[in-house]
DRENROBA-150278 format. One record per atom (N, C-alpha, C, O): residue in one letter; atom name; z negated, x, y. Coordinates in Angstrom, 1 decimal. Atoms other than C-alpha are relative to their C-alpha. Layout:
# residues N
<site "A", "CA", <Z, X, Y>>
...
END
This chain:
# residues 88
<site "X", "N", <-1.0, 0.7, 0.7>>
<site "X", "CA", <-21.4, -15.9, 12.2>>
<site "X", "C", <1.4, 0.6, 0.2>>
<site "X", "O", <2.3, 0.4, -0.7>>
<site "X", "N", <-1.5, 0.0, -0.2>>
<site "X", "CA", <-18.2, -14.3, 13.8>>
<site "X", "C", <-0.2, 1.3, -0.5>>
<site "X", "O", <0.8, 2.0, -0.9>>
<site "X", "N", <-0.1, -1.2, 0.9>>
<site "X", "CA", <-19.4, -11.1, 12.2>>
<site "X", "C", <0.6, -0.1, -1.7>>
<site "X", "O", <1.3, 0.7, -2.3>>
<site "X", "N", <0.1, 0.4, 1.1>>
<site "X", "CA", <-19.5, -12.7, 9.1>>
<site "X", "C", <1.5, -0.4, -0.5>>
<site "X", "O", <1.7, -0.1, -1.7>>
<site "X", "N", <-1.1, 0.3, -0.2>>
<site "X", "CA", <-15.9, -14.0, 9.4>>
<site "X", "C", <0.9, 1.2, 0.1>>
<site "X", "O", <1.9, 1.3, -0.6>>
<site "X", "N", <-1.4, -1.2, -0.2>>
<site "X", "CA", <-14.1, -10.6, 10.6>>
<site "X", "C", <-0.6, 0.9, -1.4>>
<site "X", "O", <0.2, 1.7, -1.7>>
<site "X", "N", <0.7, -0.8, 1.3>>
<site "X", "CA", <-16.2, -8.8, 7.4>>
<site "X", "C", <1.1, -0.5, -0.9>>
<site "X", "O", <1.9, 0.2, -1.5>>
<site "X", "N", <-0.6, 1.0, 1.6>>
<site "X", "CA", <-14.6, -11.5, 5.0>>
<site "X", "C", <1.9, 0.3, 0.6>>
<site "X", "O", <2.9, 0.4, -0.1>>
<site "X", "N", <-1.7, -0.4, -0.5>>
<site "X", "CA", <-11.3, -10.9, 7.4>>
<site "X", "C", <1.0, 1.3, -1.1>>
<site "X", "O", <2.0, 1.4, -1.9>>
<site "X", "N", <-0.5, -1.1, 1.4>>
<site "X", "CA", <-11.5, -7.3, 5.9>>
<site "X", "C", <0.3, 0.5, -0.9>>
<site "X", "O", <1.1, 1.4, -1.2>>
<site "X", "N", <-0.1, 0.1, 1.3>>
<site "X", "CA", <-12.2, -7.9, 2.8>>
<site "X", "C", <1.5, -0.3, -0.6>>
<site "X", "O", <2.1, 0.2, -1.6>>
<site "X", "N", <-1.2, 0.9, 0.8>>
<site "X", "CA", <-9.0, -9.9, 2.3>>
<site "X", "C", <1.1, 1.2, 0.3>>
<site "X", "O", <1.8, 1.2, -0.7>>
<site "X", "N", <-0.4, -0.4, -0.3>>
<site "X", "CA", <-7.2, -7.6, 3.6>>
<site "X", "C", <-0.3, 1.4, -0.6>>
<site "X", "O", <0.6, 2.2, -0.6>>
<site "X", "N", <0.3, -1.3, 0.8>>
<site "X", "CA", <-8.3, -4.7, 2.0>>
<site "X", "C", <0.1, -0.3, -1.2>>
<site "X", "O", <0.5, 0.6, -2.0>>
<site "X", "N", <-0.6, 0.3, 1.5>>
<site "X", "CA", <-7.7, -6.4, -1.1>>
<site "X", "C", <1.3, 0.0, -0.1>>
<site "X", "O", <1.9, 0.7, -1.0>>
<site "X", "N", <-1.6, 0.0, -0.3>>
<site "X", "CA", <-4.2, -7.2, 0.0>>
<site "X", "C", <0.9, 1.0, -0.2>>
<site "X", "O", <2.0, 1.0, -0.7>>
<site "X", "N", <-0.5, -1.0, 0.1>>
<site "X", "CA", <-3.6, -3.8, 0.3>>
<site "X", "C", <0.0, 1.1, -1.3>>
<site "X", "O", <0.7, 2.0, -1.6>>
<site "X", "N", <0.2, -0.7, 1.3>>
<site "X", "CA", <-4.9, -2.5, -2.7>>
<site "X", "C", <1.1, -1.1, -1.0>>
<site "X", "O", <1.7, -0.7, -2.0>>
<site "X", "N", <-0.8, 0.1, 1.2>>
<site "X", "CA", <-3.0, -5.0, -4.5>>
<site "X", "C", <1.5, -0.1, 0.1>>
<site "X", "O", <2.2, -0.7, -0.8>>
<site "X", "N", <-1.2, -0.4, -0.7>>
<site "X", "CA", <0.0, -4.1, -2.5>>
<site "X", "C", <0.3, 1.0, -0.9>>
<site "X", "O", <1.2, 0.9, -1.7>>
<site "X", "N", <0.1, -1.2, 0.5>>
<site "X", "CA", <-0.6, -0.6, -3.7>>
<site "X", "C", <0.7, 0.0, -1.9>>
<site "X", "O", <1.6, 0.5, -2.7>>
<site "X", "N", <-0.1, 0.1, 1.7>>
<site "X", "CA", <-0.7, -1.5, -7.3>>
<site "X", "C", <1.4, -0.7, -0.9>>
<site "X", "O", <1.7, -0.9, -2.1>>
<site "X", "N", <-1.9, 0.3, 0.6>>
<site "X", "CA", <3.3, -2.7, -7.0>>
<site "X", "C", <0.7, 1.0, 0.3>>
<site "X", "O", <1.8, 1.0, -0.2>>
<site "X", "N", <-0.9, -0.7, -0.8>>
<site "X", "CA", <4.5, 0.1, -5.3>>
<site "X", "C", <0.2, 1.2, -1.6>>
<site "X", "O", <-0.5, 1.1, -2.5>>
<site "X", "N", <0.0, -0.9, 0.7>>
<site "X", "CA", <5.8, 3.0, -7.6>>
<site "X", "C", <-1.3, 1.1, 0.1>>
<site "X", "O", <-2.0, 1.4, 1.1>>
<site "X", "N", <1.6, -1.0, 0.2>>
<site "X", "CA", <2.9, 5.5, -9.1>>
<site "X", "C", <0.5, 1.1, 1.2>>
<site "X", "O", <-0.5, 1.7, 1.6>>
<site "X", "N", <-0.1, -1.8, -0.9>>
<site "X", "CA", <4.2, 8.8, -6.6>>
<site "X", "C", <-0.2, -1.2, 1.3>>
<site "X", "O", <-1.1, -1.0, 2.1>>
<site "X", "N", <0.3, 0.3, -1.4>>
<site "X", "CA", <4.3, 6.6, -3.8>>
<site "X", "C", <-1.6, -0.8, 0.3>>
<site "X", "O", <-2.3, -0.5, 1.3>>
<site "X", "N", <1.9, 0.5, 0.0>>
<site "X", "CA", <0.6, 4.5, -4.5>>
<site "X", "C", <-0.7, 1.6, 0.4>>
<site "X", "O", <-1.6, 1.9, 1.2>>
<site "X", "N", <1.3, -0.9, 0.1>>
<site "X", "CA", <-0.6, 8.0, -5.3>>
<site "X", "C", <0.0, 1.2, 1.2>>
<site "X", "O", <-0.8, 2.0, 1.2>>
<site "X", "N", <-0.2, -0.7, -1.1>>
<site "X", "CA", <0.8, 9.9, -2.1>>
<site "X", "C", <-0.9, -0.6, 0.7>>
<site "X", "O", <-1.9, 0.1, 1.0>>
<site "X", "N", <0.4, 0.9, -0.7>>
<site "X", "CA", <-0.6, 7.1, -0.1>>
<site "X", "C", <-1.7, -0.2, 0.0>>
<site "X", "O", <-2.4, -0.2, 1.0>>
<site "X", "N", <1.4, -0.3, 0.8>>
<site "X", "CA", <-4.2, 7.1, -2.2>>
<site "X", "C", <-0.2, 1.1, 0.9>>
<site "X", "O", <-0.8, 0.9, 2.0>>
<site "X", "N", <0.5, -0.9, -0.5>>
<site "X", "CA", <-4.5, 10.7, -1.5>>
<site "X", "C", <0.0, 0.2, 1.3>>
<site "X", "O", <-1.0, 0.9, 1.8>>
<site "X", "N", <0.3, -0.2, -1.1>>
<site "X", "CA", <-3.5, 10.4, 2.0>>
<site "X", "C", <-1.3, -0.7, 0.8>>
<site "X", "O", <-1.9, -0.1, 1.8>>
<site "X", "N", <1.3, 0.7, -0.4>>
<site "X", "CA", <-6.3, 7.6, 2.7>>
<site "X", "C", <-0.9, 1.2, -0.7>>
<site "X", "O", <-0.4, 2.3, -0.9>>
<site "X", "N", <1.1, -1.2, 0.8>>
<site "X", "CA", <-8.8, 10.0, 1.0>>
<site "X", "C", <0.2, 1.3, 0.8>>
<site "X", "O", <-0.6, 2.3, 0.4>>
<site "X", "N", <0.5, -1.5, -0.9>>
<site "X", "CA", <-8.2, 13.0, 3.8>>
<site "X", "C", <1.1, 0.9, -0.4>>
<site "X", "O", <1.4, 1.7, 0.5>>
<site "X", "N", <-0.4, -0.7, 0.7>>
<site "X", "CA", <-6.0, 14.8, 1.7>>
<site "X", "C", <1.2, 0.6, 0.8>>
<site "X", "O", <2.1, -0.2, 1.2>>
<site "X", "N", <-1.2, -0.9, -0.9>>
<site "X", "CA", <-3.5, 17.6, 3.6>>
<site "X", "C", <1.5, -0.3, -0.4>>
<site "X", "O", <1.7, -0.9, -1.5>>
<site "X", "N", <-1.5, 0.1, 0.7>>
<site "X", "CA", <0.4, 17.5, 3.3>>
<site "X", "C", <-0.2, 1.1, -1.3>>
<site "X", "O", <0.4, 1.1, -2.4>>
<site "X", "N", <0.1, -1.4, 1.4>>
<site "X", "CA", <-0.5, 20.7, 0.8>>
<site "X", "C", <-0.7, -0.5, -1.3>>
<site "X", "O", <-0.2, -0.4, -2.5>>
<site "X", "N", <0.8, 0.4, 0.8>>
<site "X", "CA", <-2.9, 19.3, -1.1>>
<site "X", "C", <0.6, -1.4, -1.1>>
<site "X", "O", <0.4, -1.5, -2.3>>
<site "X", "N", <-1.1, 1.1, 0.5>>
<site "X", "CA", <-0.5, 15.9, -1.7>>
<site "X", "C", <1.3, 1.0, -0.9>>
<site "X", "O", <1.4, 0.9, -2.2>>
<site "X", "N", <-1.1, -0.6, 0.6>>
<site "X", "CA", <2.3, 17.9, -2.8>>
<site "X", "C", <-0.3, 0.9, -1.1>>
<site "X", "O", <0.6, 1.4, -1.8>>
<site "X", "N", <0.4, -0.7, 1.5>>
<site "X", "CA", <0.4, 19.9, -5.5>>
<site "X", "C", <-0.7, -1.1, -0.7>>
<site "X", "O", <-0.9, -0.8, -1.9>>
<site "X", "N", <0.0, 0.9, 0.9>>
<site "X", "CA", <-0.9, 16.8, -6.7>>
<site "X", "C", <1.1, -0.7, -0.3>>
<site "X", "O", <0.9, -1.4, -1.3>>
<site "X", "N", <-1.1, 0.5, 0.3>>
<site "X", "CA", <2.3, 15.6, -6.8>>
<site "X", "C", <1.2, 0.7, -1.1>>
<site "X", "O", <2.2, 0.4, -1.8>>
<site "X", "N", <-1.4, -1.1, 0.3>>
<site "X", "CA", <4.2, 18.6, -7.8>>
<site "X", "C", <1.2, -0.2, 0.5>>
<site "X", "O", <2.1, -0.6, -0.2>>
<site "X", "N", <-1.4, 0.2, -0.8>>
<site "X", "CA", <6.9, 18.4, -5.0>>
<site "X", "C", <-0.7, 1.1, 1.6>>
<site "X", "O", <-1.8, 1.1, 2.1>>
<site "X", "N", <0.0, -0.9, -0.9>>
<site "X", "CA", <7.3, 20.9, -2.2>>
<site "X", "C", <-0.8, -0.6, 1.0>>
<site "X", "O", <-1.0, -1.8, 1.0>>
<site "X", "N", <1.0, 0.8, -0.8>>
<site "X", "CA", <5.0, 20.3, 0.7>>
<site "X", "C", <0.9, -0.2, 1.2>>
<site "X", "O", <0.3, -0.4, 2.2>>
<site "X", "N", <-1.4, 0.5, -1.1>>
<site "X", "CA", <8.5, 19.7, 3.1>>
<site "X", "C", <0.4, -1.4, -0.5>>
<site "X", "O", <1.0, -2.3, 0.3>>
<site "X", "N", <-0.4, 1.7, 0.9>>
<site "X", "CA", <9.0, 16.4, 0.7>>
<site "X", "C", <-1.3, -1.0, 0.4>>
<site "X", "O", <-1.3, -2.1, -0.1>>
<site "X", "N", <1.0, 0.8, 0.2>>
<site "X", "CA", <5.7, 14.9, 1.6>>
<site "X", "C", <0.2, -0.9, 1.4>>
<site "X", "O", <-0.1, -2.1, 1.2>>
<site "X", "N", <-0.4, 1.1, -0.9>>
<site "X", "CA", <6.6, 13.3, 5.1>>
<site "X", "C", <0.6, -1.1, 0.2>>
<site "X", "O", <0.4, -2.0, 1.1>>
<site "X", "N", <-0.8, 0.7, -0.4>>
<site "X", "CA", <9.1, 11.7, 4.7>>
<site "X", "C", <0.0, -0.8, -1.8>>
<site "X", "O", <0.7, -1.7, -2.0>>
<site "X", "N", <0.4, 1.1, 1.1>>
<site "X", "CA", <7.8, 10.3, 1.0>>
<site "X", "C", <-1.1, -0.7, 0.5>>
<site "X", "O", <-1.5, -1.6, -0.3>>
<site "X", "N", <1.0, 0.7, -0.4>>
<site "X", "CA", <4.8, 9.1, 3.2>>
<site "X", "C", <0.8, -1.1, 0.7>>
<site "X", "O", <0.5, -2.2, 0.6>>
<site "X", "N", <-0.6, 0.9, -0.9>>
<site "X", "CA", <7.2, 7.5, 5.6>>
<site "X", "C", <0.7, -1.5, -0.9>>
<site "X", "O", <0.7, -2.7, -0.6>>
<site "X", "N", <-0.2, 1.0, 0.7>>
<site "X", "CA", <8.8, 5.7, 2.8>>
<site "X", "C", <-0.8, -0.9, -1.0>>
<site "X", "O", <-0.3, -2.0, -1.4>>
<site "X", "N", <1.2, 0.2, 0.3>>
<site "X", "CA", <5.6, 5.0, 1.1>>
<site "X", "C", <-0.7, -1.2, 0.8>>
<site "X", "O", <-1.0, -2.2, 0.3>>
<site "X", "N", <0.0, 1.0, -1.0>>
<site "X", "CA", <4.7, 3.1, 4.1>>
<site "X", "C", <0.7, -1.0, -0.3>>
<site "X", "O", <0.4, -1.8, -1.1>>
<site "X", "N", <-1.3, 0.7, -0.1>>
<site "X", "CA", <8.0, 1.4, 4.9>>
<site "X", "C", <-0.1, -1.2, -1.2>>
<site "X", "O", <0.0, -2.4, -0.9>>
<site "X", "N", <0.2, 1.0, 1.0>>
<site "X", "CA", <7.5, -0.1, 0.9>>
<site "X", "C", <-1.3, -0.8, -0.1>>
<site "X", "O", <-1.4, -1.8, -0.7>>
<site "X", "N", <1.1, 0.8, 0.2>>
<site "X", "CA", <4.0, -0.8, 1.6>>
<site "X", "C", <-0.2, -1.1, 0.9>>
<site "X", "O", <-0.9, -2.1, 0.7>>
<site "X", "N", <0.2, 1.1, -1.4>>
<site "X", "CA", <4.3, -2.6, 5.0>>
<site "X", "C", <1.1, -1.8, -0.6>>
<site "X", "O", <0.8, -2.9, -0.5>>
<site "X", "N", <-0.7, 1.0, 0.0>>
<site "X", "CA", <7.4, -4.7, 3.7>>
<site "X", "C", <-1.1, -0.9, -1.6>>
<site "X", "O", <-1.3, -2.1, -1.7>>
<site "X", "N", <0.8, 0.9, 1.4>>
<site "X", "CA", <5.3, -5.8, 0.1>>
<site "X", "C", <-1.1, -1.2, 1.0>>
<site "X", "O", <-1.3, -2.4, 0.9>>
<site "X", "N", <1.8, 0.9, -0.5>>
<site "X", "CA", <1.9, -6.8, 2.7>>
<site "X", "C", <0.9, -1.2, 1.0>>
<site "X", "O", <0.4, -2.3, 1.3>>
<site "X", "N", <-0.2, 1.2, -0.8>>
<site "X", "CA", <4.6, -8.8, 5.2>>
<site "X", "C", <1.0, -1.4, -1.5>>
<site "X", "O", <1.5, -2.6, -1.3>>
<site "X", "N", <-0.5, 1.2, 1.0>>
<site "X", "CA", <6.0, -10.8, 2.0>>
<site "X", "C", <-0.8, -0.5, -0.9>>
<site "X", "O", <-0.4, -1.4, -1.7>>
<site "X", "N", <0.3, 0.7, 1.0>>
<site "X", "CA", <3.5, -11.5, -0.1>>
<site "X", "C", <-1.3, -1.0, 0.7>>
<site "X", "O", <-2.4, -0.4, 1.0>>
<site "X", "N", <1.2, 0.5, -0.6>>
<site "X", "CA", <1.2, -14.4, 1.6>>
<site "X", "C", <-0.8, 0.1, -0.6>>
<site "X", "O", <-0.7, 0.5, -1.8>>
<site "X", "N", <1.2, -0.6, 0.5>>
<site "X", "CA", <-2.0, -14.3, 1.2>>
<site "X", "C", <-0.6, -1.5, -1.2>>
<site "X", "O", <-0.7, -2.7, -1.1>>
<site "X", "N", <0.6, 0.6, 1.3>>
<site "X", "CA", <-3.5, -15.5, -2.2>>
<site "X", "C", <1.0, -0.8, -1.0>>
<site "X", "O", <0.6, -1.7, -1.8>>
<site "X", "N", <-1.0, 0.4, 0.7>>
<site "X", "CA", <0.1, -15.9, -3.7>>
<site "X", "C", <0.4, 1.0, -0.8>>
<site "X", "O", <-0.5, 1.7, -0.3>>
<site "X", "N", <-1.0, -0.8, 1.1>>
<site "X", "CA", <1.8, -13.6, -6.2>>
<site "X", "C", <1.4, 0.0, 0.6>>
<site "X", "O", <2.0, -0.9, 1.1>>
<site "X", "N", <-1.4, -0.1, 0.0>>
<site "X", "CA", <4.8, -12.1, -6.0>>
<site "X", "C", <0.7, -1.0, -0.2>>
<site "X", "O", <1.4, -1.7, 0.5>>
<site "X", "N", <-0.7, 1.0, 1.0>>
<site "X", "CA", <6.1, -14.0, -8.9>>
<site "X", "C", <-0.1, -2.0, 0.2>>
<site "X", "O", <0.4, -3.0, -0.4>>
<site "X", "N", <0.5, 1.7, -1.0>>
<site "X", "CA", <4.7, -17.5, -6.6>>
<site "X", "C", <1.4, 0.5, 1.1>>
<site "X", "O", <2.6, 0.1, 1.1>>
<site "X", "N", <-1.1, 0.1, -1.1>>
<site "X", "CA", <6.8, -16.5, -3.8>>
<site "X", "C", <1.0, 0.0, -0.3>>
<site "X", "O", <1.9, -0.5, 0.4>>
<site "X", "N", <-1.8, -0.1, 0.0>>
<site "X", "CA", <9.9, -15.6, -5.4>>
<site "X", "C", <0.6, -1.9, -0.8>>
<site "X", "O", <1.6, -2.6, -0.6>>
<site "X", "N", <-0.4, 1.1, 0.4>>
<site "X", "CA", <9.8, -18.8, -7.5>>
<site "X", "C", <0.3, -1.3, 1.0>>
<site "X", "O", <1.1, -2.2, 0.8>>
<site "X", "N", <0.0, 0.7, -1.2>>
<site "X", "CA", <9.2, -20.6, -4.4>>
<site "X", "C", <1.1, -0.2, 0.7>>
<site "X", "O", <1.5, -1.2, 1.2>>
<site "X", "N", <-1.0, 0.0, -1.0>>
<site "X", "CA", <12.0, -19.5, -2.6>>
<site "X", "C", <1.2, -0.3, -0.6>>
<site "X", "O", <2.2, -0.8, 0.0>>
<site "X", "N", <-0.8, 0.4, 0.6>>
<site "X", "CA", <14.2, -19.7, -5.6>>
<site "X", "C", <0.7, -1.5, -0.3>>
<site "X", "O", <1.8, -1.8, -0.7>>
<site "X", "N", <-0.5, 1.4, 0.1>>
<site "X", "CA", <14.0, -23.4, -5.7>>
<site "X", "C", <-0.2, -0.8, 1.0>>
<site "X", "O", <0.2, -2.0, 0.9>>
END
C-alpha cells in the first residue's frame, strides 16, 4: 500500500512539473528538456543556437523560473485559480 501511495506521489509530481514546464518560455522548457534527456552543455547550445558559455547560466535561470512556477501553483489548481484567488 505505501508503495502504491509514493508511485501516485510521483506521478503528481511529475505531472506538476511537466505542466510547469509547459508555462515557462520555449528556450528555457527546451534547455531544461534537453538537459533531463542527458544532453551535454554542447549539444544544448546547438540545439539552441547560442554559444555553449550561455548555457549555464540559462539552465540556472531555467531552474530559478521553474522552482518559483512548482512553489506557486498548488497542486490541482491553475495558475489563472490562484491568481483569481488572491485577487479577491
Amino acid at each position: 500500500m505505501l508503495r502504491a501511495a509514493a508511485a501516485t506521489a510521483r506521478t503528481f509530481e511529475v505531472m506538476d512539473r511537466a505542466d510547469a514546464l509547459e508555462l515557462l518560455p520555449e528556450t528555457y522548457a527546451r534547455a531544461l528538456t534537453l538537459r533531463g534527456r542527458g544532453a551535454s552543455p554542447a549539444d544544448i547550445a546547438g540545439e539552441l543556437d547560442i554559444v555553449v558559455e550561455a548555457v549555464p547560466p540559462l539552465l540556472r535561470i531555467a531552474d530559478a523560473k521553474l522552482a518559483r512556477l512548482l512553489r506557486e501553483r498548488p497542486p490541482g489548481r491553475s495558475r489563472g485559480q490562484a491568481a483569481h484567488e488572491s485577487a479577491t
